[in-house]
PATORMAR-737776 format. One record per atom (N, C-alpha, C, O, CB): residue in one letter; x, y, z. Coordinates in steps of 0.1 Angstrom, whole numbers, plus 5000, padded with zeros to 4 digits. Glycine has a CB too. Layout:
N
AXYZ/...
***
This chain:
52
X020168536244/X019268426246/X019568326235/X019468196237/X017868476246/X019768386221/X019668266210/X020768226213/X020868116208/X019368296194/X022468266220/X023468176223/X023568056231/X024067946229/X024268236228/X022868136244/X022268006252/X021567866245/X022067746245/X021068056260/X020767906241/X019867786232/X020767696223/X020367586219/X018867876221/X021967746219/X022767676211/X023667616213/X024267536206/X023167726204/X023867656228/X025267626237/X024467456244/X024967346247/X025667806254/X023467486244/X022467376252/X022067236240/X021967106241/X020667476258/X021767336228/X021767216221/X023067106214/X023166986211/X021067246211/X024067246214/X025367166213/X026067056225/X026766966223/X026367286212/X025467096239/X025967026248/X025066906251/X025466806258/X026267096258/X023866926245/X022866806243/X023266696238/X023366596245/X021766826236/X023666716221/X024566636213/X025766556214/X026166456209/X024866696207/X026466646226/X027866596228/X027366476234/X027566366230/X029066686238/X026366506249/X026266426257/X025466326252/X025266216258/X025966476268/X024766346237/X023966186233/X024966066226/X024865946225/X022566206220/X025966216223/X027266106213/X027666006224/X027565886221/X028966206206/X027966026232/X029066056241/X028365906252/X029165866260/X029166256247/X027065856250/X026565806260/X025865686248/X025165606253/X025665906271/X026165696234/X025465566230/X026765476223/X027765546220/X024165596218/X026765316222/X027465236220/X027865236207/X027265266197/X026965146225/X029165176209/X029865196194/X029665016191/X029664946180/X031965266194/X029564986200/X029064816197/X030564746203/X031364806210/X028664756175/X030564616198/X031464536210/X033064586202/X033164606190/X030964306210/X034164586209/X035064556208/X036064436200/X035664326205/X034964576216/X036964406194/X037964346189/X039264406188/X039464486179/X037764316178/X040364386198/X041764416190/X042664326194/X043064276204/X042464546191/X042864306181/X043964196174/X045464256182/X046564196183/X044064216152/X045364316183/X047264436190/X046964526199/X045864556203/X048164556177/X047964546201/X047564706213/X047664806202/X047764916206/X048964766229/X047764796191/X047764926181/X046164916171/X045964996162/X049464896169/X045464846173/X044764796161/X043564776170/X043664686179/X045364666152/X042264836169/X041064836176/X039664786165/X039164896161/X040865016183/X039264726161/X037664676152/X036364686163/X036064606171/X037764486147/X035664806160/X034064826166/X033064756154/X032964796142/X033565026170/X032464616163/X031464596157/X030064596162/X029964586174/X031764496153/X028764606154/X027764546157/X026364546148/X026264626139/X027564576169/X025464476152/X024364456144/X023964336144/X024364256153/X024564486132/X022964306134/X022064156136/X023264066125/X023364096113/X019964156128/X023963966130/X024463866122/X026163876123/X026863786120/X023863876106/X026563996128/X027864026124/X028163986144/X027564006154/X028264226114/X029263926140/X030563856153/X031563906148/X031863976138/X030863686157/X032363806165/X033863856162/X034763766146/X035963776148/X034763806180/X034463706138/X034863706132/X034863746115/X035663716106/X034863666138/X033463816118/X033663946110/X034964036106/X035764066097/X033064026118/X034664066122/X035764186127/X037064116125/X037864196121/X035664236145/X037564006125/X039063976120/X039163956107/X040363966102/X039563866124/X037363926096/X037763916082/X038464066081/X039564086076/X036363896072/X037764136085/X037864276079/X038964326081/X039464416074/X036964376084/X039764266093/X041164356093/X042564266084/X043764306082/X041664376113/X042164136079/X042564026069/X042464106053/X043364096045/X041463866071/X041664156052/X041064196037/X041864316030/X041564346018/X039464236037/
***
């Protein structure tokens, strides 16, 4: 019984990871991906950061 319970909360987790947003997209290349988001930050954020 205590496997079960663990198997359920492990598969709980996967599926909360698994279903919330990493925030918007940027890529500069087909090799080079920038996840942004939050209050204030855009896409040009995301190109300082890959400049720096």
């Amino acid at each position: 019984m205590k496997i079960l319970q663990i198997l359920v909360l492990c598969t709980s987790i996967f599926v909360f990871t698994g279903c919330t947003s990493n925030g918007k997209k940027y890529s500069p290349d087909k090799e080079h991906e920038v996840y942004y988001k939050g209050d204030g930050v855009d896409e040009s954020n995301a190109k300082n950061y890959l400049t720096t």
